[in-house]
Structures are given as structure tokens and as C-alpha cells.
C-alpha atoms as a printed R data frame, in Angstrom:
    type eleno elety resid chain resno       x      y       z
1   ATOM     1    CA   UNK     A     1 -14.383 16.651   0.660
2   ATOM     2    CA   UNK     A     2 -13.749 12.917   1.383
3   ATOM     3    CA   UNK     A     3 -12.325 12.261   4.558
4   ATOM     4    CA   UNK     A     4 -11.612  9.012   4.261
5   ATOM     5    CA   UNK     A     5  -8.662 10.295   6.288
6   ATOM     6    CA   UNK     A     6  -7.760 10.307   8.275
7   ATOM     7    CA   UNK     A     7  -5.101 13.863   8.510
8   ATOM     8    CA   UNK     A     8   2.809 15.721   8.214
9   ATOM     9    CA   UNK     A     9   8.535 14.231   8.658
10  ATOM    10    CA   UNK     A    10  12.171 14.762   9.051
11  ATOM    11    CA   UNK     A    11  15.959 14.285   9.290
12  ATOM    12    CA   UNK     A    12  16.317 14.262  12.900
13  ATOM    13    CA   UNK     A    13  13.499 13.284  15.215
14  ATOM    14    CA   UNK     A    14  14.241 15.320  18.895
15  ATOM    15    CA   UNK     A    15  15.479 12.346  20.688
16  ATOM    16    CA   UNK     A    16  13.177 13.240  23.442
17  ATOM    17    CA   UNK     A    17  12.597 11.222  26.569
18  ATOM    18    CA   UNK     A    18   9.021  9.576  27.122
19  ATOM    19    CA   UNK     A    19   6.965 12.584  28.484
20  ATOM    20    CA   UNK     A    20   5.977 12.435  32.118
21  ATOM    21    CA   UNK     A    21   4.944 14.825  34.513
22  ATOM    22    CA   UNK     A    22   5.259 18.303  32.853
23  ATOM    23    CA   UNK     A    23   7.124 17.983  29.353
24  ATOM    24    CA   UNK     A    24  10.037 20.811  28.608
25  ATOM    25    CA   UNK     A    25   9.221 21.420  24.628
26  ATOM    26    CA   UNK     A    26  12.375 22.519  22.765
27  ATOM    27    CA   UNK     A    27  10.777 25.893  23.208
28  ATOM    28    CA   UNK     A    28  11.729 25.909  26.824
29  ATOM    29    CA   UNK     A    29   7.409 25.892  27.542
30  ATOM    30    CA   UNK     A    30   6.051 23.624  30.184
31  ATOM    31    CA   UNK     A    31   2.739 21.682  29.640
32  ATOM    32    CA   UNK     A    32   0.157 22.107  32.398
33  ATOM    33    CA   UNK     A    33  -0.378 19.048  34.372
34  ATOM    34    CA   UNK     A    34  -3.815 19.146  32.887
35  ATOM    35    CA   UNK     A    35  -2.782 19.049  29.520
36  ATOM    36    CA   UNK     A    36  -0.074 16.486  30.190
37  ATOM    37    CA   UNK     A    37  -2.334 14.326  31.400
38  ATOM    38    CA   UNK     A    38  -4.763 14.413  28.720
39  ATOM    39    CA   UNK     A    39  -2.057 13.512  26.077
40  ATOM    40    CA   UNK     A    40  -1.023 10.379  28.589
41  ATOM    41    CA   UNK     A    41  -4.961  9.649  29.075
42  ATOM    42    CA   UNK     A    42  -5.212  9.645  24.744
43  ATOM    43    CA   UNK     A    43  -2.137  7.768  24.188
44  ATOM    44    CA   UNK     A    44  -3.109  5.135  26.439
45  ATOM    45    CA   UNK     A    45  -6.701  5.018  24.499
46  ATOM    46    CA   UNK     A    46  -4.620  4.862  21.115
47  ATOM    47    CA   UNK     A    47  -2.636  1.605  22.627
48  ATOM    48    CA   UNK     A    48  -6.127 -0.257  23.153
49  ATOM    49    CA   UNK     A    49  -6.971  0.062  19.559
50  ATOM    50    CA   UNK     A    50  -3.859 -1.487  18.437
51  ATOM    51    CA   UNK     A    51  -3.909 -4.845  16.305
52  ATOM    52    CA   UNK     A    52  -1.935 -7.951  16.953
53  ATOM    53    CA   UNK     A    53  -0.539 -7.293  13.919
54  ATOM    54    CA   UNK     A    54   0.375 -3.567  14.386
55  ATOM    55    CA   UNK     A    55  -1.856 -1.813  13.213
56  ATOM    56    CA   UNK     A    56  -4.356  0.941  14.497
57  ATOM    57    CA   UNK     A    57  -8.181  0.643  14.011
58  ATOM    58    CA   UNK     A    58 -11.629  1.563  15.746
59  ATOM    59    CA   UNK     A    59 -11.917 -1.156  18.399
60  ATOM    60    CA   UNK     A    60 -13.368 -0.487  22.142
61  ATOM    61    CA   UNK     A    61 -16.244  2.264  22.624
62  ATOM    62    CA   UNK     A    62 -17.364  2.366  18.543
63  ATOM    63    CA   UNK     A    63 -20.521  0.603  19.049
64  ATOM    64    CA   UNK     A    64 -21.214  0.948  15.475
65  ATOM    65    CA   UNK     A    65 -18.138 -1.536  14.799
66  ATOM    66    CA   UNK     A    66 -20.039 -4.520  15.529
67  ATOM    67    CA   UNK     A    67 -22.804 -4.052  13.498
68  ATOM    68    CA   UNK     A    68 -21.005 -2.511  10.543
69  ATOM    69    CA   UNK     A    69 -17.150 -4.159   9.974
70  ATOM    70    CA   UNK     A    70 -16.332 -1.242   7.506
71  ATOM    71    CA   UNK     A    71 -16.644  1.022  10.955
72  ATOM    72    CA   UNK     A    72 -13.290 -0.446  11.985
73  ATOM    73    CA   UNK     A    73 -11.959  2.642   9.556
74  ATOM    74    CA   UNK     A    74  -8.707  2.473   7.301
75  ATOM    75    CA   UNK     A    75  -5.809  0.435   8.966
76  ATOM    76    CA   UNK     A    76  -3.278  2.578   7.181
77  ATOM    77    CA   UNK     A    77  -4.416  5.988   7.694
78  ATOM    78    CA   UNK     A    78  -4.921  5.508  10.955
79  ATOM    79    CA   UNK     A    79  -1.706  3.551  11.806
80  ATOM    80    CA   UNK     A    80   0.369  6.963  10.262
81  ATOM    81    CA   UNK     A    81  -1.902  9.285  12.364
82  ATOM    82    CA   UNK     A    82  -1.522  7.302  15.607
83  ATOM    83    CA   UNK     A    83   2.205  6.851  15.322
84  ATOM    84    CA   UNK     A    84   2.627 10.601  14.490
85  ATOM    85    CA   UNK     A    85   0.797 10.979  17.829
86  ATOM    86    CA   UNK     A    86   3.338  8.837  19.802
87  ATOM    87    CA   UNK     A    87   6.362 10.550  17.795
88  ATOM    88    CA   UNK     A    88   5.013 14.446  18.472
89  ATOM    89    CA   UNK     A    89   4.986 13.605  22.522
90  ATOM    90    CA   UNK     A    90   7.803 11.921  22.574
91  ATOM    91    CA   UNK     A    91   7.541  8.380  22.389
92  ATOM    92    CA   UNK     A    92  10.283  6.153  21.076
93  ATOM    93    CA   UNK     A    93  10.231  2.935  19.479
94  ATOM    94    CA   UNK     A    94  11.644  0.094  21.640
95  ATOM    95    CA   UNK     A    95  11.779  2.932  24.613
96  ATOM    96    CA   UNK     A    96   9.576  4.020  27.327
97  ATOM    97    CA   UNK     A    97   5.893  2.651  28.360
98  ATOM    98    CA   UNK     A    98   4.530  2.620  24.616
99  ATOM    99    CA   UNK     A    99   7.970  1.826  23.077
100 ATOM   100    CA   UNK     A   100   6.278 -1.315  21.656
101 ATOM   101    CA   UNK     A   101   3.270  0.090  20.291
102 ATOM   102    CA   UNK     A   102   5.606  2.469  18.297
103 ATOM   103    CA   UNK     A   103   7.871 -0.218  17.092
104 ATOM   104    CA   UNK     A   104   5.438 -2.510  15.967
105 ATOM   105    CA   UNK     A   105   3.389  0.008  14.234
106 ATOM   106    CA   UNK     A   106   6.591  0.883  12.333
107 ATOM   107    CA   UNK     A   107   7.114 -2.848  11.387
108 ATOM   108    CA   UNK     A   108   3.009 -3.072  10.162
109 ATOM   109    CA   UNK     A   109   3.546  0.150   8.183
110 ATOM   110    CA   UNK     A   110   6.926 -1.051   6.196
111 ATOM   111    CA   UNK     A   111   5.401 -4.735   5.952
112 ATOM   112    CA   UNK     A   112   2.107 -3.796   4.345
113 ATOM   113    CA   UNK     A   113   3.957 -0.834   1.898
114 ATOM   114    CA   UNK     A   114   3.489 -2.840  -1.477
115 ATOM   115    CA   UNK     A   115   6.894 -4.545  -3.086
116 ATOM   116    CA   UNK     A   116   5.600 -3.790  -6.748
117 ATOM   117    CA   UNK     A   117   4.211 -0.183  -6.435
118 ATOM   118    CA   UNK     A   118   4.303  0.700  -3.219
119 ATOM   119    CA   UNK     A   119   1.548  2.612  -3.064
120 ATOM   120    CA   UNK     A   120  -0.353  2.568   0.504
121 ATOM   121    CA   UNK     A   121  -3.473  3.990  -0.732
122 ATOM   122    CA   UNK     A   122  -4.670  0.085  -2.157
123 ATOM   123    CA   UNK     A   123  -3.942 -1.696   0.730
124 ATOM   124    CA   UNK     A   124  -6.867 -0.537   3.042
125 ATOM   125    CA   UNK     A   125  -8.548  1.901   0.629
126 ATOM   126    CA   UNK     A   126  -7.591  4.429   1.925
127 ATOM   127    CA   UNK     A   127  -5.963  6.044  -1.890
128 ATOM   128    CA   UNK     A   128  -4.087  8.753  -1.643
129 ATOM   129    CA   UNK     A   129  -4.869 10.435   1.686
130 ATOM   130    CA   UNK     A   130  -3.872  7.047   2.832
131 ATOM   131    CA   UNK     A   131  -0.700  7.102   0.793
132 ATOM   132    CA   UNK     A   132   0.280 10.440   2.326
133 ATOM   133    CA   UNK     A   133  -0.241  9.747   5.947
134 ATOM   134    CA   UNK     A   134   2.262  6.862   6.042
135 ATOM   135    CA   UNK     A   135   4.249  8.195   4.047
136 ATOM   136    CA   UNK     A   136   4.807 10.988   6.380
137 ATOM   137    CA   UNK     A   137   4.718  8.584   9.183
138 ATOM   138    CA   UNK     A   138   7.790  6.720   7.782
139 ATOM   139    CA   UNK     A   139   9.465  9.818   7.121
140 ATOM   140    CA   UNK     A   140   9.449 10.794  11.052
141 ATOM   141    CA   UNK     A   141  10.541  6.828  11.956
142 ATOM   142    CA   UNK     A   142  13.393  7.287   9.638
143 ATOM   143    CA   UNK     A   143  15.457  9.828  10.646
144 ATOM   144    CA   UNK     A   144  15.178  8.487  14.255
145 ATOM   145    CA   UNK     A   145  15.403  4.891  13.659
146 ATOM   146    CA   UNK     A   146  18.445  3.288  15.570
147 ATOM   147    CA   UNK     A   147  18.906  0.207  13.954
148 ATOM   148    CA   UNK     A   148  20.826 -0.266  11.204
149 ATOM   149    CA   UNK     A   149  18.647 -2.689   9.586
150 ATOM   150    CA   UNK     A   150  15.489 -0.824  10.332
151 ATOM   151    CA   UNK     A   151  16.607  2.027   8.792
152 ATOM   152    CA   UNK     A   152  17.753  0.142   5.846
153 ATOM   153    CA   UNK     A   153  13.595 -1.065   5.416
154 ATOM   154    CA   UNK     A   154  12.105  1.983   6.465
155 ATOM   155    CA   UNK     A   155  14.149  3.588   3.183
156 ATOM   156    CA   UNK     A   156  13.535  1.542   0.254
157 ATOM   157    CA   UNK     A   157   9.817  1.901   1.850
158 ATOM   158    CA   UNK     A   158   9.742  5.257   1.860
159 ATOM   159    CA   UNK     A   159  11.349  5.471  -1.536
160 ATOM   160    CA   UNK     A   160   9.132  3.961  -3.310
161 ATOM   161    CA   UNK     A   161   6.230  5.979  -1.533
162 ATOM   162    CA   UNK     A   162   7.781  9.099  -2.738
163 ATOM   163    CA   UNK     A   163   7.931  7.652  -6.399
164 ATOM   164    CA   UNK     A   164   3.995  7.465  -5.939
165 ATOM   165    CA   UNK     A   165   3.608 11.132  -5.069
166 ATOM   166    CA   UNK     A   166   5.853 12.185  -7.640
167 ATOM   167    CA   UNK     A   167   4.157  9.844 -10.113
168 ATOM   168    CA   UNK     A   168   0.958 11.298  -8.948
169 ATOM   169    CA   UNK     A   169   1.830 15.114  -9.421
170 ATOM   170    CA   UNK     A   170   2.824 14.457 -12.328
171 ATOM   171    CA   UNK     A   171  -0.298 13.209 -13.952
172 ATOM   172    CA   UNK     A   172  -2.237 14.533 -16.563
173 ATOM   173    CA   UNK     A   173  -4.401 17.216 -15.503
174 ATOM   174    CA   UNK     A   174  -5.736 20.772 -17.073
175 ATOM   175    CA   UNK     A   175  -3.815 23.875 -15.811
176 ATOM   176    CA   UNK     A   176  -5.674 25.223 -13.258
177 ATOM   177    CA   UNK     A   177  -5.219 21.350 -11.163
178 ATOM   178    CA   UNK     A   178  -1.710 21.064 -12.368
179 ATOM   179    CA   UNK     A   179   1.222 20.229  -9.497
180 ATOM   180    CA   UNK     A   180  -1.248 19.384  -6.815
181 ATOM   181    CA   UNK     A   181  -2.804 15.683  -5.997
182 ATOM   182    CA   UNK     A   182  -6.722 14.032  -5.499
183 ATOM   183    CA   UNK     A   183  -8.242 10.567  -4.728
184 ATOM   184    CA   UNK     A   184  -5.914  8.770  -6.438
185 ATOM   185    CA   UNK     A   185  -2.726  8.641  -8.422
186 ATOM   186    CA   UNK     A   186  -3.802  9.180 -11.840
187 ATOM   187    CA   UNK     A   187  -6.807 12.090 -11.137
188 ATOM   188    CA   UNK     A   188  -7.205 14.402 -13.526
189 ATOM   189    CA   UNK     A   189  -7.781 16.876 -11.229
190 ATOM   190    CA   UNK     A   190  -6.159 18.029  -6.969
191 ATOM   191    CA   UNK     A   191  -8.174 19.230  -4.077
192 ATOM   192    CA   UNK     A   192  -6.119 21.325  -1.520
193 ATOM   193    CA   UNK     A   193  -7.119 18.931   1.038
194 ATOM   194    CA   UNK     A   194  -5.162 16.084  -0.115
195 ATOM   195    CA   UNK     A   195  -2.784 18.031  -1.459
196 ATOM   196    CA   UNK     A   196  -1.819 19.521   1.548
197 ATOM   197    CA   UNK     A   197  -1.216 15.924   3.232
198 ATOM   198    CA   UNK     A   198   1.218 15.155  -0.007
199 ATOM   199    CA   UNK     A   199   3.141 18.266   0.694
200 ATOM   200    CA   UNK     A   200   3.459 17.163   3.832
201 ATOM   201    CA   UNK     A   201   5.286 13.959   3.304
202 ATOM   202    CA   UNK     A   202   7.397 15.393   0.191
203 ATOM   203    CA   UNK     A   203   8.775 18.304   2.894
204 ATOM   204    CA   UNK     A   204   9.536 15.140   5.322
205 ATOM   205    CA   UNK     A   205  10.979 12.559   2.844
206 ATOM   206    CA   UNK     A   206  12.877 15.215   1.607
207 ATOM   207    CA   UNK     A   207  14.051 16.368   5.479
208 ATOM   208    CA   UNK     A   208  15.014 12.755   5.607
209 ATOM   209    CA   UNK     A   209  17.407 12.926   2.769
210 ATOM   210    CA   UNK     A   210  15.341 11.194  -0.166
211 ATOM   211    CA   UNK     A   211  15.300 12.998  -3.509
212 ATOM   212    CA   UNK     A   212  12.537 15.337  -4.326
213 ATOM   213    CA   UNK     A   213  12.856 17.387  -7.618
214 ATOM   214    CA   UNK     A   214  12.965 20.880  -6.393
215 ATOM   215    CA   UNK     A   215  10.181 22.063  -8.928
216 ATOM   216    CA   UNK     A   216   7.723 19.120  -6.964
217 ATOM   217    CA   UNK     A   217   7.625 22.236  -4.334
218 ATOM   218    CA   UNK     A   218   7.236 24.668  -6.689
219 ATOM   219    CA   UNK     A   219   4.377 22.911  -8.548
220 ATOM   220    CA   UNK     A   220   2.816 22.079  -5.531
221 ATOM   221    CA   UNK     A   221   2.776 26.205  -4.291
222 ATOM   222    CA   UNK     A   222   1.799 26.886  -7.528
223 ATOM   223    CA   UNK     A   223  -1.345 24.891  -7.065
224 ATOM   224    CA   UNK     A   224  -2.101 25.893  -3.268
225 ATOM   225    CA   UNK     A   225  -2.257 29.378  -4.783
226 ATOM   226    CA   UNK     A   226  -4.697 28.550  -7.468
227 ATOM   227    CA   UNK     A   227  -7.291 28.124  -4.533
228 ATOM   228    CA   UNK     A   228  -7.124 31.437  -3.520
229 ATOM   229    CA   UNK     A   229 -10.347 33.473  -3.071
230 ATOM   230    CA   UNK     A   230 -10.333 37.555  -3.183
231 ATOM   231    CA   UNK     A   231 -13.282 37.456  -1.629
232 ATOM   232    CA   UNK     A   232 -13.115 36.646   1.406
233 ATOM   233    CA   UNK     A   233  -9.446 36.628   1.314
234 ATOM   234    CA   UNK     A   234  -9.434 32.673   2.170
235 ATOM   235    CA   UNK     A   235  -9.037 29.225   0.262
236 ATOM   236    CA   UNK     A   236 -11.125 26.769  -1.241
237 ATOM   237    CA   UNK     A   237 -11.320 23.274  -1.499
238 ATOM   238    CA   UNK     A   238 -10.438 23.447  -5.794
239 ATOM   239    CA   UNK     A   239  -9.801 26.528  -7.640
240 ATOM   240    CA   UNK     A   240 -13.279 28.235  -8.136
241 ATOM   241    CA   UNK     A   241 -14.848 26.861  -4.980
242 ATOM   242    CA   UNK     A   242 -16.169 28.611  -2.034
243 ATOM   243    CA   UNK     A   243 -13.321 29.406   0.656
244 ATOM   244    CA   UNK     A   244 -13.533 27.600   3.891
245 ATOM   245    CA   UNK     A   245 -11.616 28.095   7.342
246 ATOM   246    CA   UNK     A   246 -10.181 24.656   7.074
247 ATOM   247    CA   UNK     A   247  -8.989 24.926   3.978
248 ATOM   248    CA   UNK     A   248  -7.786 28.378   4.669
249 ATOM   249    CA   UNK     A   249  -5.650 26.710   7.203
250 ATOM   250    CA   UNK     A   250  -4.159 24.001   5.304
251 ATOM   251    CA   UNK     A   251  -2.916 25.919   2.428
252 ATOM   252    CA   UNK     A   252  -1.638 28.860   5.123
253 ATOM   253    CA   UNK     A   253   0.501 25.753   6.602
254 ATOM   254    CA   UNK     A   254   1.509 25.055   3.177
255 ATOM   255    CA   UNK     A   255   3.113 28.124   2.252
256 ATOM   256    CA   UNK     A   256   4.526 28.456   5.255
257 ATOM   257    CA   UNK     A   257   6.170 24.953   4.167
258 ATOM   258    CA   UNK     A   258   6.946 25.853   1.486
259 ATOM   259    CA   UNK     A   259   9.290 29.022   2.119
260 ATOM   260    CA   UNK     A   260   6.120 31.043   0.933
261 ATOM   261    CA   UNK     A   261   5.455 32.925   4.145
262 ATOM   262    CA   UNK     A   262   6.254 36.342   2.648
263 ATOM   263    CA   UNK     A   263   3.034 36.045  -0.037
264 ATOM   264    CA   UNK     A   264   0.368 38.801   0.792
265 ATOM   265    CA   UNK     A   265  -1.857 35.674   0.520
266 ATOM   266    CA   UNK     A   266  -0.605 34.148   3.771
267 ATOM   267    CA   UNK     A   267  -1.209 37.761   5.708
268 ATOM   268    CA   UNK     A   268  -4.654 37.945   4.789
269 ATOM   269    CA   UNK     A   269  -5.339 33.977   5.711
270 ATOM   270    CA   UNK     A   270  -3.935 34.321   8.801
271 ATOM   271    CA   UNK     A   271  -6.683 37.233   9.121
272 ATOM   272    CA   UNK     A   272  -9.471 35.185   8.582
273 ATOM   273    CA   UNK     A   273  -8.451 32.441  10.943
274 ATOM   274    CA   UNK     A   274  -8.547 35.100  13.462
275 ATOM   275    CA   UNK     A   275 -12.204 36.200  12.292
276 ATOM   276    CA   UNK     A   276 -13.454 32.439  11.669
277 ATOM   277    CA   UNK     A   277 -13.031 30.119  15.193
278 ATOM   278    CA   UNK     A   278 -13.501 26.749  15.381
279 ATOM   279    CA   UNK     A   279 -17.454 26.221  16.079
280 ATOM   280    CA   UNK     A   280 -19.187 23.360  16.913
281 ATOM   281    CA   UNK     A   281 -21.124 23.448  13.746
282 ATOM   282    CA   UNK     A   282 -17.556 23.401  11.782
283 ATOM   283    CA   UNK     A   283 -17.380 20.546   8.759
284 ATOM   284    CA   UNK     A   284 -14.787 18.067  10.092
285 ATOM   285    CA   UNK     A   285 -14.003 19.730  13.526
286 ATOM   286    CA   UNK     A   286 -10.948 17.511  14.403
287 ATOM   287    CA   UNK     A   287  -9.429 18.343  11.110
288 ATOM   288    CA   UNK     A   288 -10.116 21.666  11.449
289 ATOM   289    CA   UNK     A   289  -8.707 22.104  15.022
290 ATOM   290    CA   UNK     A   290  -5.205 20.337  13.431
291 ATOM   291    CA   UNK     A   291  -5.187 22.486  10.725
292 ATOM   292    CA   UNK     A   292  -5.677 25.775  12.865
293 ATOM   293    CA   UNK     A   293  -3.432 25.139  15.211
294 ATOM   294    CA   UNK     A   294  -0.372 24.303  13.249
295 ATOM   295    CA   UNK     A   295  -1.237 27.496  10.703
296 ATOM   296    CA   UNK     A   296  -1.586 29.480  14.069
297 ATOM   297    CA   UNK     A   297   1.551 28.035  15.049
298 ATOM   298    CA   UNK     A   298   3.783 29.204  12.200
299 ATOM   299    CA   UNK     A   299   2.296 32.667  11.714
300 ATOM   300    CA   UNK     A   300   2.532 33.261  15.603
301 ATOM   301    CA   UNK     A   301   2.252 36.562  16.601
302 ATOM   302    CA   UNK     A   302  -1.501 37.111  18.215
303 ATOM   303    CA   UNK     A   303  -3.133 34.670  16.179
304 ATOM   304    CA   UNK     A   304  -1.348 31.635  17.650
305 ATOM   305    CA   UNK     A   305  -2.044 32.218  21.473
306 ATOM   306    CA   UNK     A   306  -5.568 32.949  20.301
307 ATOM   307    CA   UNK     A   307  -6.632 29.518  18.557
308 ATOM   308    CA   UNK     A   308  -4.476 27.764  20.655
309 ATOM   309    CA   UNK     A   309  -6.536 28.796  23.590
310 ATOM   310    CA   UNK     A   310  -9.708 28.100  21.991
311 ATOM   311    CA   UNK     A   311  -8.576 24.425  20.291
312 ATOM   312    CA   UNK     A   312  -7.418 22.957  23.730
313 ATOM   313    CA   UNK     A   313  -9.601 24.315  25.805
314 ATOM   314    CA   UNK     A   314 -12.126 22.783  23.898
315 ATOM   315    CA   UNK     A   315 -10.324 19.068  23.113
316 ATOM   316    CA   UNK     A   316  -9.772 19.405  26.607
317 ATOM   317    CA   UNK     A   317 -13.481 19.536  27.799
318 ATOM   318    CA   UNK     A   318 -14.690 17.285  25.327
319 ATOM   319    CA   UNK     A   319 -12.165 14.075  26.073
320 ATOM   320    CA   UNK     A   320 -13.785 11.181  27.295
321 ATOM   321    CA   UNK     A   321 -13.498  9.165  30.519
322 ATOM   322    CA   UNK     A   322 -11.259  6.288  28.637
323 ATOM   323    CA   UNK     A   323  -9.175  8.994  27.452
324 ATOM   324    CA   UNK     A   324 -10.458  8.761  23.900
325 ATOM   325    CA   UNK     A   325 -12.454 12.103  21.991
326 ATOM   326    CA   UNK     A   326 -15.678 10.838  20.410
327 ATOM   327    CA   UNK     A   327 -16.443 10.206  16.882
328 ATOM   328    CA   UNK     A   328 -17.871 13.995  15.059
329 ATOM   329    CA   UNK     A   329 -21.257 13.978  13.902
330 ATOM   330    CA   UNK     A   330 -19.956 13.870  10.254
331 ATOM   331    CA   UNK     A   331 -19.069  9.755   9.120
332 ATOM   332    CA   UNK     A   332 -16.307 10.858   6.941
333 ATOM   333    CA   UNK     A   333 -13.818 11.420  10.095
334 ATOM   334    CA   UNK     A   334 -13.613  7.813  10.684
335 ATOM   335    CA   UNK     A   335 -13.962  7.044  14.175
336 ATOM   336    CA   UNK     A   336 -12.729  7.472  17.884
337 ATOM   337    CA   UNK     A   337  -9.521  6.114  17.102
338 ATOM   338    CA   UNK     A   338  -9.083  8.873  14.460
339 ATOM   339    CA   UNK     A   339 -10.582 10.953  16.791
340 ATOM   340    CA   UNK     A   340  -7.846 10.548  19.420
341 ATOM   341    CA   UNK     A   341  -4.817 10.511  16.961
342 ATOM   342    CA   UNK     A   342  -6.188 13.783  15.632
343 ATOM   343    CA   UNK     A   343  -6.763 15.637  18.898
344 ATOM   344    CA   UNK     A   344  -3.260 14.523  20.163
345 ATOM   345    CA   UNK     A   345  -1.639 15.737  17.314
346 ATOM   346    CA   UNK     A   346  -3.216 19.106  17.890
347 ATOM   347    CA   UNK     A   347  -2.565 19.061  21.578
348 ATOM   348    CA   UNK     A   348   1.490 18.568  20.960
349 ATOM   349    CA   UNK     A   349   2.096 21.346  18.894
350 ATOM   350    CA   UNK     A   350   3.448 23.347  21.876
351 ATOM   351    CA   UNK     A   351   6.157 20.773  21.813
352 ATOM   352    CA   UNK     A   352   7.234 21.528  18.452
353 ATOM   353    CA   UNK     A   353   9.233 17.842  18.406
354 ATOM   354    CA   UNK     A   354   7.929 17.278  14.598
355 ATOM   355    CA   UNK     A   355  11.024 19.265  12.423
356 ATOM   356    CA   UNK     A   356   8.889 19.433   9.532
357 ATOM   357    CA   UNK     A   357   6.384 21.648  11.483
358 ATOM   358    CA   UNK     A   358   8.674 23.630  13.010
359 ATOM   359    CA   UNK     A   359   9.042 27.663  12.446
């Protein structure tokens, strides 16, 4: 699996204030101090690494960056993950101490969205994972967007991202890849790892009032299922492959998504979360800790309580002195900056203040 990712939203953004102190989720919960202050310590990180002309990338503590340029990771991807990170704690554009940061990585995301295709996946290389992630992003900005103007951009972006998705589900493929997404928009075949990132931004866009055929959701469940494995009772990467806990995770967030919760598929994946932690030998540990936690999250129950311990206990210990979580031993999660958006995401799911991930 390519992770050139990084690593989903909605009508109605919680108009939230900036968090400070202890933050009051919509679920009436109270973040520790500790925690609070590790989301504060990341954000701030996350601010450092912006460009002057919006953008996120690797820039302070990736020594690797000045020897290798391509280090500085996708601008695109990692400008949708690290406004999602503001937006799920809070953060407003124009509003608060990272107000700015927010509203400029809006403009750099709906400036850089191609006039003639708009496909986001070409502008940084970052193909359809890419594509997905701001797509999303833009989704969250614009059902919370203010201005009148603003919104007006952040739509006829976002509408001609969703043409892309659609455009790319619907490519030719043989059945058993049909109605999900790969590397790029005309693949003749979809990995559940990309796919689940498209689903994403199709539930959002759609949250946010842009039209999305009803059988795109259909198609896409169709296809989630199609990577189920008997044995162990978990999900693979592509129909036929070998089932793995993060993919297990994805497509159990999926369904859930979906309105497939009631599938005896999603009882038995939420059963092997609870068997299969997060270790620290785990294949793309940051993306595995998202995905957990926000499965763990919808199914509730014992499970969430459970991996929710275990995931922030252990971004908690591992966060660096300049707020920031290091770069994973695999290359293919692209960087501290990555790193941080990731592990911030994670860390706000108590505040459930994304719609699209709500219960």
C-alpha cells in the first residue's frame, strides 16, 4: 500500500470556540489538561510548517529535507490533513490564535484546485489519495465558511472535485474492483485504502449539499465488502489479499458510513480490532492509530474505551519536545508534519466536532 498520503466533511461545522484549557466536546466529555495540551503543543508544530503561500509541508526537525527536496512531502495532502486537524479542535478561520493559518490554508487549497479538471491529485503528485484529502478538507471549510464570497469559491471547487471521484468510480474495471477507487482516476482496479479516503469526501460533499448519485454509496459498500476475509473475519487491502488490522479498520468506518452498521461483517471486525492492538511493529502506525480510533469510535460499546486508551496513551508518550510526533520507520508516511496532522486527528475524536464522523 502506497502511502503517499497522507490520511474524512459536512453541512454544519460545530461553531466551536478556539479550545483552551479543558475543551467541553458536544458529548458533554472534558479533555484532560494533559491531553489538551498536547493538541495545543501539535497545533502549534503544524503552524511552523506552514508556507508563505499556504500550504503545509515538512519544514523544521526533518533533517532529511535538506539533503533530499522530495522529503518536503505532498503540499496537498498534507495541507487537507493539517486543516482537518485545526477544524476537529476547533479552530476557525479568521478566529482565534491560528485563525490565519486556517484561512490561508483554505485560500492555497481552492487556488491550487485545477480550473480545467480539477483534480488535486496532479498538482503535487499526490493522485488520488491526494484528491481525496482536500476534497474532504473543502467539504468541512464549506459548510462553516462565513463569507459569502468564500463560500461561493470553496463550491465550484469542491464541485468539480466531486466530478473527479465520480468520474473515477466510474471507470472501467473487472467486477470484483468495481465501485471502489486506486492511484489514479482511470485504474482499472480499487484498494480499500484509498477507497476509504474517497468515501470519505463523497459522505462530506454530500453533507455539504453537493450532488452525489445515491448508487456512488452503494457501489462504494459494495466494494468495501468485496475485501472481506472469512478467515480471520477481517479485511484486506484488495479482494483476495491477506486481512490486516488497518484495513480492518477502515472498511469497519466505512460501513458504519455508509448506514451499513447492521452487516454481521462489521460485528466480527470490530472483534478483531479488539484481538489485534496497535504494536509498535504495526505497517503505517499513525494510519493505523486514525483508523482504530474512529472504527472504535462508532462501534462504541467496550471496544472504543479500549483502543482509545491504548492510541493516546501511546501518541501521548511518544510526542516530541516541539510538539511534533516523529516521522515512522516506514518512508511512505511522509514526514513529521504528516506525523502531527495524523496524531491530532486521532487525539480529537473525543470531541466528535467532524459531522461526518459522528455516530
Amino acid at each position: 500500500m502506497r502511502c503517499c498520503l497522507i490520511l474524512a466533511i459536512l453541512l454544519a461545522i460545530l461553531f466551536a470556540p478556539a479550545v483552551h484549557a479543558q475543551v467541553k466536546p458536544s458529548g458533554g466529555e472534558v479533555l484532560s489538561p494533559e491531553l489538551d495540551a498536547s493538541i495545543s503543543r501539535g497545533l502549534a508544530y503544524l503552524a511552523r510548517q506552514q508556507q508563505a503561500d499556504g500550504s503545509f509541508q515538512n519544514r523544521e526537525g526533518n533533517a532529511a529535507a535538506a539533503d533530499n527536496p522530495h522529503f518536503a512531502g505532498p503540499k496537498v495532502a498534507l495541507t487537507g490533513l493539517s486543516l482537518m486537524a485545526y477544524l476537529a479542535t476547533g479552530r476557525m478561520p479568521d478566529t482565534g490564535r491560528h485563525g490565519l493559518a486556517v484561512r490561508n490554508a483554505i485560500d492555497y487549497l481552492v487556488t491550487v484546485c485545477p480550473a480545467d479538471d480539477g483534480y488535486f491529485g496532479k498538482v503535487d503528485g499526490s493522485r488520488m489519495y491526494g484528491h481525496a484529502i482536500a476534497t474532504l478538507a473543502l467539504a468541512e471549510v464549506y459548510g462553516m465558511e462565513a463569507d459569502a464570497a468564500q463560500r461561493k469559491r470553496v463550491r465550484a471547487a469542491l464541485t468539480r472535485a466531486v466530478k473527479v471521484l465520480l468520474q473515477a468510480q466510474n471507470a472501467k474495471k473487472d467486477d470484483a474492483f468495481r465501485g471502489g477507487w486506486r492511484y489514479e482516476v482511470a485504474s482499472g482496479d480499487s484498494d480499500l485504502s484509498v477507497s476509504g479516503w474517497c468515501i470519505l469526501a463523497l459522505r462530506a460533499a454530500q453533507n455539504a449539499g453537493i450532488e452525489v448519485p445515491k448508487d456512488s454509496a452503494d457501489r462504494a459498500a459494495a466494494f468495501v465488502l468485496k475485501c472481506w476475509r472469512p478467515d480471520p473475519k477481517g479485511f484486506a487491502y484488495q479482494p483476495g489479499g491477506e486481512a490486516t488490522l488497518t484495513m480492518t479498520a477502515a472498511a469497519l468506518l466505512d460501513l458504519q458510513l455508509l448506514d451499513r452498521a447492521a452487516r454481521p461483517e462489521v460485528a466480527a471486525a470490530g472483534k478483531y480490532l479488539d484481538g489485534h492492538p496497535v504494536a509498535d511493529n504495526t505497517e503505517y502506525p499513525y494510519y493505523a492509530r486514525y483508523y482504530t480510533t474512529q472504527a472504535a469510535f462508532q462501534v462504541g460499546g467496550k471496544l472504543w474505551p479500549k483502543v482509545w486508551e491504548q492510541n493516546q496513551s501511546k501518541l501521548l508518550q511518544s510526542q516530541q519536545k516541539d510538539g511534533s510526533w516523529p516521522q515512522s520507520r516506514t518512508g511512505n508516511e511522509p514526514g513529521q508534519t504528516y506525523a502531527t496532522a495524523m496524531s491530532v486527528l486521532t487525539l480529537s475524536v473525543p470531541l466528535r466536532l467532524l459531522p461526518t464522523y459522528q455516530r
